[in-house]
C-alpha atoms as one frame of an Amber mdcrd trajectory, in Angstrom:
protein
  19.009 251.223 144.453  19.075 248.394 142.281  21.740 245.776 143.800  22.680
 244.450 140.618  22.942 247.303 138.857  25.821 248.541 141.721  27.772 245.321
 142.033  30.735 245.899 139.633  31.347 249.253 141.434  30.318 247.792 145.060
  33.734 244.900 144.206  35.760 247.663 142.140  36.398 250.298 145.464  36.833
 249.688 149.072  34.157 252.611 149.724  31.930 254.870 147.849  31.399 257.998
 149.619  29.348 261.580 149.007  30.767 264.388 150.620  29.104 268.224 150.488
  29.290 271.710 152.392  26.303 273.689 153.612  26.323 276.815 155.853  23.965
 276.057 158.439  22.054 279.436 157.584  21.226 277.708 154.013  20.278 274.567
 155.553  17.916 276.313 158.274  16.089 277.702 155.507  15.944 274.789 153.409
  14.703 272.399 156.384  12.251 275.308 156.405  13.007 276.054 160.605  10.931
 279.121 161.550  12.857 282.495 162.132  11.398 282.789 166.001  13.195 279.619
 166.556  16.266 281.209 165.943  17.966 284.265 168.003  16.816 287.566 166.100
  18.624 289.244 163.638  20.975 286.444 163.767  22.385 284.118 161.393  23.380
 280.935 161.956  27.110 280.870 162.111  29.146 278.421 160.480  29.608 275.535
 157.738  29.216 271.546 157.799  30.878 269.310 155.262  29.710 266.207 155.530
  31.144 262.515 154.145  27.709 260.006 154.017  28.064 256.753 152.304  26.555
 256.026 149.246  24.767 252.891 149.557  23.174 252.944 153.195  22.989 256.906
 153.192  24.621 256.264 156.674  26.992 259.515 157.914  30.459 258.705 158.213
  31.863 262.049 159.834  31.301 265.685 159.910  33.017 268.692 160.215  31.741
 272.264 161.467  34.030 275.698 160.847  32.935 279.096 162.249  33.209 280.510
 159.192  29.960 280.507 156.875  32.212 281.939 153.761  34.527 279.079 154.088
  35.006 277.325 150.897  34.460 273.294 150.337  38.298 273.308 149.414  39.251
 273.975 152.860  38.296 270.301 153.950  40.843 268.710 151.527  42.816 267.831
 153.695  40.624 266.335 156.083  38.765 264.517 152.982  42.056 262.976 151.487
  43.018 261.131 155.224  39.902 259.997 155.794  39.086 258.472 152.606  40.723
 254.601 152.931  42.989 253.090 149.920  40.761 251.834 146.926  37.468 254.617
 147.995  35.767 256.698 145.413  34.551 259.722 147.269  31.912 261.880 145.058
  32.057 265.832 145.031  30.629 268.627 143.294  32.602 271.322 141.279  33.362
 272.957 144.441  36.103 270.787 145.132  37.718 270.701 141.377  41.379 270.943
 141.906  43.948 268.942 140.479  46.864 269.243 142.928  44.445 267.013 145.133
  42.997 265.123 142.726  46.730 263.743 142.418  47.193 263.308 146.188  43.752
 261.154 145.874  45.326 258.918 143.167
């Protein structure tokens, strides 16, 4: 990324973040990891949401739940402690909802 071209947003917030859910099922077959290196007739169980900052791409946590359904809302909570005073944490759609959207301001 351009530095200069980042700097106004770089002073404006403390943090810019990128957080996003995957089940691990999705991201086996996206990372394209052959079936006979998983347990047959087997899925992958669970879901990641992960927090990686924008600039260095560096992780800054993770989260697993056993459930693969789980939805990206169910790491609100988790999202709006973590994020410090002054971030700007990016998220897709799955995460629209203004009740936290107010707790975030």
């Amino acid at each position: 990324m351009s530095e200069k071209r980042w700097e106004k947003i770089r002073k404006k917030f403390t943090v810019l973040w990128i957080a996003d859910g995957s089940t691990l099922e999705k991201l086996r077959k996206r990372l394209k990891v052959k079936a006979e290196t998983t347990p047959k007739k087997s899925n992958l169980a669970g879901k990641i949401m992960m927090i990686v900052e924008v600039f260095t791409q560096n992780p800054v946590t993770v989260w697993y739940q056993e459930n693969e359904k789980a939805h990206d809302q169910n790491w609100w909570e988790q999202i709006a402690s973590k994020l410090p005073v002054g971030g700007l944490i990016i998220l897709d759609l799955g995460f629209f909802n203004f009740t936290y959207f107010d707790i975030l301001t």
